[in-house]
N, C-alpha and C positions, 0 to 999 in steps of 0.2 A: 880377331884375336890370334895370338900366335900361341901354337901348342909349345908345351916342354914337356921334356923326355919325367924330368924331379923336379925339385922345390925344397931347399933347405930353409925350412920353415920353424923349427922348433926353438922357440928363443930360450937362448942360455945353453944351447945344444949343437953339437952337431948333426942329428939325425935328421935325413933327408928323407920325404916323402917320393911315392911313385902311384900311377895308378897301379891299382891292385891292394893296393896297402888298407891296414883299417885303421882307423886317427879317431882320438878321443876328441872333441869338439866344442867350444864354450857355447853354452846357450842360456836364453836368456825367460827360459819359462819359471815364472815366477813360485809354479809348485815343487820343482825338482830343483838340487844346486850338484845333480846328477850331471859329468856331460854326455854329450850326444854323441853314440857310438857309430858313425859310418864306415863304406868302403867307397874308398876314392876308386874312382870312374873315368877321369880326366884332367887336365891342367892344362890351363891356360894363362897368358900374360896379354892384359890391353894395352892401347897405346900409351898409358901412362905409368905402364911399368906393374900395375897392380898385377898379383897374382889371381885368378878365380878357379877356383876348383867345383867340378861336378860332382856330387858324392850321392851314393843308394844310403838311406836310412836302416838304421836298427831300431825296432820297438822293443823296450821292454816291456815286458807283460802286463804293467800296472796299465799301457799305454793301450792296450789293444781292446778293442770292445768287451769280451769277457771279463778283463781284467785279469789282477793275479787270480793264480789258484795256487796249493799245497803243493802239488808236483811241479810248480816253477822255484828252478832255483835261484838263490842270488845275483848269480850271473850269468841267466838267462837273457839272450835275444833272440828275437823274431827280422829276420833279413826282408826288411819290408819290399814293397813297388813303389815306395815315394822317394823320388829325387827329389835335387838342388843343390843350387848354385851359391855357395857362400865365398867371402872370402880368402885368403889362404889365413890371414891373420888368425882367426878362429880357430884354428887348428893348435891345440896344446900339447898334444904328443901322441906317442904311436901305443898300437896296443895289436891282439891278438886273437882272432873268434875264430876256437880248434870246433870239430863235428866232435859233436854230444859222444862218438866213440873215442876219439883221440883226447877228449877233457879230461875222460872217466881214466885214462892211463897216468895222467899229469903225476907227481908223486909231490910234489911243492906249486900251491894255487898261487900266483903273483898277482898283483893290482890290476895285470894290464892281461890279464885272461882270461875269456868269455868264451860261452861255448854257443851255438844255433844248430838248432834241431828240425825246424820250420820256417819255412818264408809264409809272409804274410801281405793279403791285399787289405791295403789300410782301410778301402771305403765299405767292401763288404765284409771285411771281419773273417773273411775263407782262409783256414791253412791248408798248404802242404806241404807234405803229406796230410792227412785231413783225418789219419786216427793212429795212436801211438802205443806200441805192447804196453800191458800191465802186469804186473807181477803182485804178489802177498796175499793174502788172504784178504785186505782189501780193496785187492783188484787195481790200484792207481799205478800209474805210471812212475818213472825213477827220478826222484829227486836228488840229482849226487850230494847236495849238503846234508843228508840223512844216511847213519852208519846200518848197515844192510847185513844179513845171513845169507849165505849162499847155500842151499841143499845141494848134496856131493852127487845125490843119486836123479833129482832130477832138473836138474841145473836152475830152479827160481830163486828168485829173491823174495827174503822178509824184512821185516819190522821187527826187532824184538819184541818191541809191546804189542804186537800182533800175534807174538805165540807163548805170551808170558814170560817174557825175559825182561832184565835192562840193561841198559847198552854196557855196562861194566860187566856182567855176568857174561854177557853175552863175546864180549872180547878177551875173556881169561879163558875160554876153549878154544879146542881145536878145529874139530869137524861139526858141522850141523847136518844133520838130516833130520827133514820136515814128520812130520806128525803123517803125511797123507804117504811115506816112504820106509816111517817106520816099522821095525817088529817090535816085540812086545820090549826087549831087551833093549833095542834104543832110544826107547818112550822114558826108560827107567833112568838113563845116562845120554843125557843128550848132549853134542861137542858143537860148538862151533868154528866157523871159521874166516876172515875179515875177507871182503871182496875185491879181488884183482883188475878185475878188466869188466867190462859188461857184458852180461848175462846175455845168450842167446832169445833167439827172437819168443819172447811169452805167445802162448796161444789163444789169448784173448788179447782186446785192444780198446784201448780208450777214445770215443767218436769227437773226434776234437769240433764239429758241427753243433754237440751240448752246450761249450763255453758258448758262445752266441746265445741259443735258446733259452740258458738260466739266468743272461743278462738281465 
């Protein structure tokens, strides 16, 4: 097979692939009409002109042993250890997997933007990193499609329905500080305020070794 550099592959488009690149992908699993999120690895053309591309898999969470859980968001992937070879045809357009910190800055979510926080080995179910900060009073992890409080004084993150608020109340304030930060005075007037970036690293962690064991 002879390498190439791209691959103008996106019919009806101009947009060319490279490796590096991550391309949404037709598949043909009969439970999901989801497609298959990769990152091209490679390109190749055989002697008959066909193109074949080597790509690393994306799991989504539904796909991973555990399964989904609560702190996976919608457009969560796990950057698996499973390759393959498909070919260029399959490939239906290009898309985007920013790190779980550059997603959380995003200001407008588009179709083709996904964020990975974890690689995964597909046969044993191991991630990692293998345990992720929790934050709230419920201690889980950040689900960016859930609207969060930010305390001013100790930089965590809540739930509203975690400190008795609802997310409208909780978005007509200004500042929050947490009940564990308050004086008596800010118990009485509580402010919120909507979250910009991601919160510094929590001091406890989520043993992501659990999803496995509750399977």
């Amino acid at each position: 097979m002879a390498n190439l550099c791209s691959y103008t592959t996106i019919r009806g488009t101009n947009k060319v692939v490279r490796a590096g690149d991550c391309v949404l992908m037709r598949t043909y699993d009969h439970w999901s009409n989801l497609p298959r999120v990769a990152q091209v690895q490679k390109i190749a053309q055989d002697d008959k002109n066909n193109v074949i591309v080597c790509v690393r898999l994306y799991y989504r969470p539904q796909e991973s042993i555990g399964g989904r859980r609560e702190f996976h968001g919608v457009k969560e992937l796990f950057l698996s250890d499973r390759f393959d070879f498909q070919s260029g045809d399959t490939i239906e357009g290009k898309c985007v997997v920013h790190s779980f910190k550059n997603y959380m800055k995003l200001e407008n979510v588009s179709a083709e933007d996904y964020y990975c926080r974890f690689q995964y080995q597909a046969v044993t179910g191991v991630f990692s990193p293998d345990r992720v900060a929790v934050y709230c009073n419920c201690e889980m992890p950040r689900n960016p499609d859930y609207f969060m409080l930010h305390c001013k004084e100790c930089k965590d993150w809540y739930h509203p329905s975690c400190v008795g608020m609802t997310i409208e109340d909780a978005m007509n304030l200004d500042e929050y500080v947490c009940s564990e930060c308050s004086t008596d005075d800010d118990v009485e007037n509580p402010q919120a305020t909507l979250p910009e970036s991601q919160a510094s690293d929590g001091m406890q962690c989520y043993i992501l070794s659990a999803l496995i064991n509750d399977s």
